[in-house]
matplotlib code that plots the C-alpha trace (Angstrom):
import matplotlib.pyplot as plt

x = [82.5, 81.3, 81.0, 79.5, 77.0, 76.9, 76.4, 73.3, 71.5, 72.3, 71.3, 68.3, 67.3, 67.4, 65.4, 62.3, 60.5, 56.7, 57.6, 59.1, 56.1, 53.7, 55.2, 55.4, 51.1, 50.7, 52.7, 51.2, 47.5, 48.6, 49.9, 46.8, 44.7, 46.3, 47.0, 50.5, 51.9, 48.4, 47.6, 44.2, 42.2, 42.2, 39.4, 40.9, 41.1, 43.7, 45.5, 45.5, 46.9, 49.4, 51.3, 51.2, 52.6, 55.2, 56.1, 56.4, 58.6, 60.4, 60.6, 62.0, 64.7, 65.6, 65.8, 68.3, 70.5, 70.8, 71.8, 74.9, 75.7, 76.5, 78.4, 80.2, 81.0, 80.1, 78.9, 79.9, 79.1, 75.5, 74.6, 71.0, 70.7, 73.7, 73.0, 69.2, 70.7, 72.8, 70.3, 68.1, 70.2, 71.5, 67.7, 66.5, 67.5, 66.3, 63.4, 62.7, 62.9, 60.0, 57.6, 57.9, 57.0, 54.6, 52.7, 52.2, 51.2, 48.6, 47.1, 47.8, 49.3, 52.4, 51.4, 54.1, 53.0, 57.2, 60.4, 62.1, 64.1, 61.5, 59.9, 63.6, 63.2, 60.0, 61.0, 64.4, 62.4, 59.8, 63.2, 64.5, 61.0, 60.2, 64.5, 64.2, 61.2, 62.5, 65.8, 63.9, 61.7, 64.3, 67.1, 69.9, 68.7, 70.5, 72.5, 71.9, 73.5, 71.4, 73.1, 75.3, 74.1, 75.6, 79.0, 78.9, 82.9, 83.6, 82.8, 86.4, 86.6, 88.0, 90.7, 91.7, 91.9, 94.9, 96.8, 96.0, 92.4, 92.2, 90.0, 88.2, 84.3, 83.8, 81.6, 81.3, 83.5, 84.1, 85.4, 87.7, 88.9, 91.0, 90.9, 88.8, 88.8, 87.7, 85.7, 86.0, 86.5, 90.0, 89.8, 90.2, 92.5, 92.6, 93.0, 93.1, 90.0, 87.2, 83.6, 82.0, 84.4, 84.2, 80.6, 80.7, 83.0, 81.0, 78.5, 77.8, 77.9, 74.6, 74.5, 73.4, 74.9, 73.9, 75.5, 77.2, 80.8, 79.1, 78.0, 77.3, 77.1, 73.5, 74.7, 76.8, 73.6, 72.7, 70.7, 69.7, 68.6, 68.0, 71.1, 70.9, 67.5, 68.8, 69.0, 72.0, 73.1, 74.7, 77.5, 79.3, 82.8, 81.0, 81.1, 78.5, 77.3, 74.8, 71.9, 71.8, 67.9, 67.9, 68.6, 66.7, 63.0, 64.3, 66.4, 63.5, 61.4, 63.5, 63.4, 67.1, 65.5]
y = [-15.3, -18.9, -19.3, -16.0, -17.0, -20.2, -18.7, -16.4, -19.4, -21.4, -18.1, -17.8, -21.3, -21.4, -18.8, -20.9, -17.8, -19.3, -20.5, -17.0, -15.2, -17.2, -16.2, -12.7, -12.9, -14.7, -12.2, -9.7, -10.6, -11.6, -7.5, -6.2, -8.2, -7.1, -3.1, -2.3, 1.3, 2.7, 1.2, -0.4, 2.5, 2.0, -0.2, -3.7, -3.9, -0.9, -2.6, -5.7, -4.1, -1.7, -4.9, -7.6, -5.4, -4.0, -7.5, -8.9, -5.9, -6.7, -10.3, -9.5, -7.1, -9.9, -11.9, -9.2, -8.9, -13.1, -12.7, -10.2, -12.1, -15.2, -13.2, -10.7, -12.9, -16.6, -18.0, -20.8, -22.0, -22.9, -20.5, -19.3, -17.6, -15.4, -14.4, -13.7, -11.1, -9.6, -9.4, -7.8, -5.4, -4.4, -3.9, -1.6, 1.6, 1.4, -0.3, 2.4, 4.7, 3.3, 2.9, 5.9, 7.1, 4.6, 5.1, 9.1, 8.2, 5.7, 7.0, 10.6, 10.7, 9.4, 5.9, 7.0, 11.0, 11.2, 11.1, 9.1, 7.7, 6.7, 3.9, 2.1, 0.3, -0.8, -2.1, -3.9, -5.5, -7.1, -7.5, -9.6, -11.8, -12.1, -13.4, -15.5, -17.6, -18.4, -19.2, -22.0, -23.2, -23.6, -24.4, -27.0, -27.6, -30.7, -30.1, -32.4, -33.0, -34.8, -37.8, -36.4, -35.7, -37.8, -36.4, -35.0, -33.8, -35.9, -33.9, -32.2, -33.1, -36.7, -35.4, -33.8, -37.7, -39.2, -41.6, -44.3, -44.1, -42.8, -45.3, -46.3, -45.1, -42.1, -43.1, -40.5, -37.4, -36.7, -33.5, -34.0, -30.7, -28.6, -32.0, -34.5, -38.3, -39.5, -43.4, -44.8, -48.7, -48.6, -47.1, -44.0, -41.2, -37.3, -34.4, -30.5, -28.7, -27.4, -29.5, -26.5, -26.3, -30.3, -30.3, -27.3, -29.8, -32.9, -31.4, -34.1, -36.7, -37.8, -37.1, -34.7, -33.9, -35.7, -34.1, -30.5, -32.9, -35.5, -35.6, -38.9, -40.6, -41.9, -45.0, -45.7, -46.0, -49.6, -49.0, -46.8, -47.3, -45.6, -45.3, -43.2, -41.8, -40.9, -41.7, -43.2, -44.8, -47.7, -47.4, -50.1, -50.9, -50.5, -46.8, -45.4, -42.1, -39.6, -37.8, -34.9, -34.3, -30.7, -33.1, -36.2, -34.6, -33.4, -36.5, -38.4, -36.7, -37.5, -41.3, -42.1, -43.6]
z = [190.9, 190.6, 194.4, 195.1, 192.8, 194.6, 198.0, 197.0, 195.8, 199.2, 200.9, 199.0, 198.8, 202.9, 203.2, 202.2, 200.7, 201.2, 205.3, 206.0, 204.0, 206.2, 209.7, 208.5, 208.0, 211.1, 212.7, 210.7, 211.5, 215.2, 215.7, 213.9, 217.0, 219.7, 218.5, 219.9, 219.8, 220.2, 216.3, 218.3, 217.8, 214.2, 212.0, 211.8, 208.1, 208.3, 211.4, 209.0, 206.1, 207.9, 210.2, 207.6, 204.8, 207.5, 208.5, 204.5, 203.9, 206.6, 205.9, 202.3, 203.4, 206.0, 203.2, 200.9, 203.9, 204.3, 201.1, 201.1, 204.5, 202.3, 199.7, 201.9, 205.0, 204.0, 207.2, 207.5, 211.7, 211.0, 214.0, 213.1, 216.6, 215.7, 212.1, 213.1, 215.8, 213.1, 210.4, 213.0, 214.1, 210.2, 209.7, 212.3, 210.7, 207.3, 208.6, 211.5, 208.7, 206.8, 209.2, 210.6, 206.9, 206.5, 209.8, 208.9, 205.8, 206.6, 209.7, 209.5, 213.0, 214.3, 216.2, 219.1, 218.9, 218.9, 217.8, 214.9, 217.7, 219.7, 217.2, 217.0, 220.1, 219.1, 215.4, 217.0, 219.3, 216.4, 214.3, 216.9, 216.8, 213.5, 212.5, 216.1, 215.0, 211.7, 212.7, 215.3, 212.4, 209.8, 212.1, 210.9, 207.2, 205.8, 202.8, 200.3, 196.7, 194.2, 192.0, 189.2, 186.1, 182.8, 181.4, 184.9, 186.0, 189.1, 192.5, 192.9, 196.3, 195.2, 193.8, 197.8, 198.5, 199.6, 197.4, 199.5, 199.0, 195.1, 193.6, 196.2, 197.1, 199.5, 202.2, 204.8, 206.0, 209.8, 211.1, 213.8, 215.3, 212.1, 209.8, 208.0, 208.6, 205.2, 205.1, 202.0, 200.9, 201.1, 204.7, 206.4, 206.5, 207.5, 204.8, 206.7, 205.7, 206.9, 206.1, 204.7, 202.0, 201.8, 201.4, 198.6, 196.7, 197.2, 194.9, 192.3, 195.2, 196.5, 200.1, 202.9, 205.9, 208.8, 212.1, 212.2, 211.9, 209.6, 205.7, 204.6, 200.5, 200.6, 198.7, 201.5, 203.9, 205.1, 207.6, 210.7, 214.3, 217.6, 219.9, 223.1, 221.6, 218.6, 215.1, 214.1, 210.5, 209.8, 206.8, 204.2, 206.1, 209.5, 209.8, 212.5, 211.2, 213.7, 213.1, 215.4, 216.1, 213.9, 210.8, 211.0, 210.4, 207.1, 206.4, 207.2, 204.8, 202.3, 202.7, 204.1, 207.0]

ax = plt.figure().add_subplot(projection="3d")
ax.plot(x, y, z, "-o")
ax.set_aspect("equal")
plt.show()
């Protein structure tokens, strides 16, 4: 029950509920100018209020569906593109069904003079839009864990460690195919797991991941620098850590570099 829970908040904290809201105005406000689906002949203040509340709606039933993804599913690829498409295509029904109520209601005519069926096409097609764009603007968010808290429990991922390295200081994790190449002071060694379950259990550990194979301890962080235009960081025991370019805005942002 505990990681449900766990995977609504990460659902809903990714969501970025002000950044979606504003592209579902601007979108909104950018539909009511232009008048698709013969909407154009009505005063602009009605345009206005009839695409931006559609597009909010939408937004927040993108939103619910994120949601149950990460509870039902647990995504666990990072592949924005891909869940966008789904979400899109899981809200075209219900959402059809609405505006379709919505424009009767509002204009006292059907936009499309037609059919039920014939407004799906167009809502898939601003589904599609409205999940594309903010899959591009909040594409490969780093996941960070904040220092631990006193009496904290220790992050149960040390406990995964081999007994070579128990006692020694986690410095980065590596995925490497099915396995994990753990850096720590007393040197490396591979566990079989996948990093999104590493990176669940790291919580407690002050980090972020770096790379879509790479989460990093931020104490471990010496230094960073530019390698083949991008950001790389230099780790204690000599451990090179990337910074693919989807991360380093947001790491940046938060002072590792």
């Amino acid at each position: 029950m505990t990681g449900a829970v766990g995977r609504i908040r990460t659902a809903l904290g990714e969501s970025d509920l002000l950044r979606r809201l504003g592209i579902a105005a601007g979108a909104g406000v950018f539909l009511a100018f232009i008048g698709p689906f013969g909407t154009g002949d009505a005063p602009l203040w009605q345009r206005c209020a009839y695409w931006v509340g559609l597009c909010a709606g939408g937004t927040g039933l993108a939103i619910g569906i994120g949601a149950a993804m990460h509870l039902l599913f647990d995504p666990r690829d990072r592949r924005p593109l891909i869940l966008a498409l789904a979400t899109a295509l899981l809200m075209t029904p219900p959402s059809t069904l609405v505006v379709y109520w919505v424009t009767e209601d509002l204009f006292g005519w059907r936009v499309m003079n037609g059919s039920l069926l014939e407004f799906a096409g167009p809502v898939l097609l601003i589904c599609l839009a409205m999940n594309g764009v903010n899959a591009l603007a909040h594409r490969a968010p780093p996941q960070t864990h904040a220092s631990p808290t006193e009496n904290a429990a220790p992050p149960r991922f040390l406990e995964r460690l081999p007994p070579k390295l128990r006692g020694g200081v986690l410095y980065a994790v590596s995925a490497e195919d099915h396995y994990l190449r753990l850096h720590t002071s007393k040197g490396a060694d591979l566990i079989l797991m996948r990093l999104t379950d590493a990176i669940t259990e790291l919580q407690g550990l002050e980090g972020a991941q770096t790379h879509r194979s790479w989460w990093v301890a931020r104490s471990a962080v010496k230094g960073a620098r530019a390698s083949d235009g991008r950001a790389v960081l230099d780790l204690e025991g000599g451990v090179q850590a990337p910074v693919s370019r989807g991360y380093a805005r947001a790491l940046k942002a938060e002072g590792w570099f």
